[in-house]
Every structure is written in C-alpha cells, then in structure tokens.
C-alpha positions in Angstrom: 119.2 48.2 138.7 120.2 44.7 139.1 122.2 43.2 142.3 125.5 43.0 140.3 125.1 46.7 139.1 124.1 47.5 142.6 127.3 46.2 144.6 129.3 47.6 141.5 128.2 50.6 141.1 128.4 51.7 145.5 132.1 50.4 144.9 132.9 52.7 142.3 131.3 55.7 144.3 133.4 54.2 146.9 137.0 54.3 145.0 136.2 57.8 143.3 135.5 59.1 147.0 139.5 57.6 148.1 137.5 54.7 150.4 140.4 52.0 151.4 140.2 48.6 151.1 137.1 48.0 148.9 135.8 44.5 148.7 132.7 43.4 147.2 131.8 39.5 148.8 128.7 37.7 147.1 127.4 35.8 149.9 124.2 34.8 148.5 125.2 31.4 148.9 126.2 31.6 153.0 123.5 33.3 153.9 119.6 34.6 153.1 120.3 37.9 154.6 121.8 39.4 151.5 123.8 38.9 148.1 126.5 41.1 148.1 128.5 42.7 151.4 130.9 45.8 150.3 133.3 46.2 152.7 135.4 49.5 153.1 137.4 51.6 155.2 137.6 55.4 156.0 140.9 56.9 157.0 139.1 59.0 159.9 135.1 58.3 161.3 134.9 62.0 159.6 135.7 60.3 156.1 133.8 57.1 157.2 130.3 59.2 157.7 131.4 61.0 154.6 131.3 58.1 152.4 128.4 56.3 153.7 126.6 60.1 153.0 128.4 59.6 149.3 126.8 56.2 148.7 123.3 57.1 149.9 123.8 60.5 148.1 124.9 58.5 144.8 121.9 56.0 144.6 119.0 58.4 146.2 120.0 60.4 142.5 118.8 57.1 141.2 115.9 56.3 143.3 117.3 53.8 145.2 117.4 54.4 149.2 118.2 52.2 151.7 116.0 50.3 154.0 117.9 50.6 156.8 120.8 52.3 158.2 123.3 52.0 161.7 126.3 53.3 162.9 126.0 57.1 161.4 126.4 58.8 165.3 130.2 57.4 166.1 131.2 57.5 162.6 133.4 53.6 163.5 131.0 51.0 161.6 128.3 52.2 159.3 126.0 49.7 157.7 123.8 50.8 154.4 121.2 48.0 154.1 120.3 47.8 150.4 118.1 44.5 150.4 120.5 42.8 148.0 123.7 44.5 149.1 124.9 45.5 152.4 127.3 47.8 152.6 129.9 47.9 155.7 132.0 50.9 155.9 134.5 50.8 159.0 137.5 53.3 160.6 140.4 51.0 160.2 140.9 50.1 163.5 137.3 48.9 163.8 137.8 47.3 160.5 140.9 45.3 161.4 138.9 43.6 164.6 135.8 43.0 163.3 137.4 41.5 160.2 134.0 41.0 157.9 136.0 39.5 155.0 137.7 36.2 157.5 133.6 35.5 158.5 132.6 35.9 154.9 135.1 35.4 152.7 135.3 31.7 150.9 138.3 32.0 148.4 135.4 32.1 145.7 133.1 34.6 146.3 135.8 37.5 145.8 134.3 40.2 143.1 136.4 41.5 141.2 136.3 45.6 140.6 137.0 46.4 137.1 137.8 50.0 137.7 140.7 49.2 140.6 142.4 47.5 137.8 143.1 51.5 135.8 145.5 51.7 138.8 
C-alpha cells in the first residue's frame, strides 16, 4: 500500500470509529521524519486507546504493523509510527495544547478526506 493509501485509509478507520477532528498533514516537505501526520481526537483516553487499538487492528488485517508505538498506558497522546505516516491520536484537552496542526500545518499541505465530504 502506498503512503497516500496509507494516511487515507487510518483516516477512514478513524471517521467510521466516531474519532474527532481528523486531519491528514503531508509534511514530507518540512521534515525527513515522515510523509503524512494524522491527527485526531478521542472524546475520553478510553475512546483514545480504543482507536489507536482500531487503527493497528485495521492495518495488522493487512499486514501492516507499526514500527513503533507511545502513549498507550495514559490513554492522553498516542503515537502509531507507520514509517510514512505518523499517526497522533490525542484526548481533547491534550490536543488543544499541544496543537500538532499550528507546528505543521502550512496552508498547503491540508489533505483532503473524500469520505468527510458524505456528511
């Protein structure tokens, strides 16, 4: 699976599990760390430990297993390392201070996700 498919396809498991919030940032371009950041939220750090479970759930099916992992004890910031796509799932309040998307974020590099657009 390609990068692009990659960051798309943990969104969508993302939406269809009621994460808040979803952006998908490519920062290929800012940094060699990564290509694409998803960013999400979790309403609780119980819903925040079940969604990061969902997207490693989703891809293992597929093959695809991350190469790292933080954050799963507190349930506040969990970050999936994928190689080519980090993924960053937050509690709100975690979320709103870190604010991922202001260090990131260059009025370009937006993704948009096809599926948020049924709503």
């Amino acid at each position: 699976m390609d990068q692009d498919s990659l960051a798309l396809k943990i969104a969508k498991v993302l939406y269809d599990k009621k994460a808040l919030d979803i952006k998908v940032l490519h920062v290929g371009h800012l940094t060699v760390i990564t290509d694409y950041m998803v960013i999400a939220s979790g309403r609780s750090a119980l819903q925040v430990k079940a969604l990061a479970d969902d997207v490693e759930d989703a891809l293992a099916a597929e093959g695809i297993f991350p190469r790292a992992k933080e954050g799963t004890g507190e349930g506040r910031w969990i970050v999936e390392d994928y190689t080519s796509v980090l993924v960053h799932i937050f509690h709100p309040e975690d979320r709103e201070f870190y604010h991922l998307e202001r260090l990131w974020e260059d009025g370009q590099n937006l993704i948009e996700l096809p599926f948020a657009q049924e709503d």
